[in-house]
C-alpha positions as CSV (number, residue, x, y, z in Angstrom):
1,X,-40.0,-30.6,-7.1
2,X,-42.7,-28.2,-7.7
3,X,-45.2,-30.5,-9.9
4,X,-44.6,-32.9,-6.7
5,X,-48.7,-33.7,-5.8
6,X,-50.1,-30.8,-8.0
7,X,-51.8,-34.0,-10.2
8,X,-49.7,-32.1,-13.3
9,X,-46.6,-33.4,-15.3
10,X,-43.9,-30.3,-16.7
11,X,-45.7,-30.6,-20.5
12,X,-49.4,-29.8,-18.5
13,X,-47.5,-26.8,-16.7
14,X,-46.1,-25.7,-19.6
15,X,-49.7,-26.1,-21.9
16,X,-51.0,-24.0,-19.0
17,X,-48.5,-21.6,-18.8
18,X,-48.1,-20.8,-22.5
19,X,-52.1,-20.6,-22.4
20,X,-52.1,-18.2,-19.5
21,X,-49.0,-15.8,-21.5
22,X,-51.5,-15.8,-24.4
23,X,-54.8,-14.6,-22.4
24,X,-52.7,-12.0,-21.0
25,X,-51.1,-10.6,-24.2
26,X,-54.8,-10.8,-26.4
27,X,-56.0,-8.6,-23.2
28,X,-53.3,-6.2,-23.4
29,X,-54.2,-5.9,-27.1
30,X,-57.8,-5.7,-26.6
31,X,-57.3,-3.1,-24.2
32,X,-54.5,-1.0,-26.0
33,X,-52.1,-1.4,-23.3
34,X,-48.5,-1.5,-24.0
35,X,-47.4,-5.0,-22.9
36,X,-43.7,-5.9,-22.2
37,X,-43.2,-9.6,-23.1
38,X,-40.4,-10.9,-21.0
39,X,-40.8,-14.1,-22.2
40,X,-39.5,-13.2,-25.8
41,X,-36.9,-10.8,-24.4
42,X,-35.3,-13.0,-21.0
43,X,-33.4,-16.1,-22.8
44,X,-34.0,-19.0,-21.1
45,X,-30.7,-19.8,-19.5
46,X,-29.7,-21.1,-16.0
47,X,-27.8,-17.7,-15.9
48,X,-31.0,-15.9,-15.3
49,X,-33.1,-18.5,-13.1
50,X,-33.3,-20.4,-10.0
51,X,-35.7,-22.9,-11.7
52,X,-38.3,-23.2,-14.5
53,X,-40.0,-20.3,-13.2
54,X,-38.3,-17.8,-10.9
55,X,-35.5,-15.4,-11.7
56,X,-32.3,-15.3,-10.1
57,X,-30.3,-12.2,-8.9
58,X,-28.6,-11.3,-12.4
59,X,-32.0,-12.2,-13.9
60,X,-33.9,-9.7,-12.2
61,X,-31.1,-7.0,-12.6
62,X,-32.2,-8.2,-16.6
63,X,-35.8,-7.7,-16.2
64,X,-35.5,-4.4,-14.2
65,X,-32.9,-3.1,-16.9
66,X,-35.6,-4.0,-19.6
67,X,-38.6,-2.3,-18.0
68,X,-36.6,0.9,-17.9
69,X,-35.7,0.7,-21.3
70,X,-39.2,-0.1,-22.3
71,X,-40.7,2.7,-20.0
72,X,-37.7,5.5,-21.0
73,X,-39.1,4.8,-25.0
74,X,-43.1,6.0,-23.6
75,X,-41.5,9.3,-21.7
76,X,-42.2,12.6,-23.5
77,X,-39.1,14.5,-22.6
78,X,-39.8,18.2,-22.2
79,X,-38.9,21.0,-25.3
């Protein structure tokens, strides 16, 4: 168990978690830089995860399929 010792139950983790999602996407916006929110787009289904946090094989295979789409839409293609 991952919380096992850390002094923190799952709804602290989570608090800390959704908190630390947030900084990073009010950065991202302060700074005008294009931010891909896996969170929103990755459902939240054992299919995709080892546990809370960590993706699986067909999970990552998700993600990577995502950030290409996501980086393909930003490429100028030539005239």
């Amino acid at each position: 168990n991952i919380m096992q010792g850390s002094g923190y139950d799952y709804h602290k983790i989570q608090m800390l978690y959704t908190n630390l999602n947030q900084i990073i996407k009010d950065l991202a916006n302060q700074e005008n830089v294009t931010l891909i929110d896996l969170e929103k787009k990755v459902p939240k289904k054992s299919t995709y995860f080892l546990d809370l946090v960590h993706l699986n094989q067909r999970g990552s295979q998700l993600v990577a399929e995502i950030i290409s789409q996501e980086f393909a839409k930003t490429i100028v293609k030539p005239q």
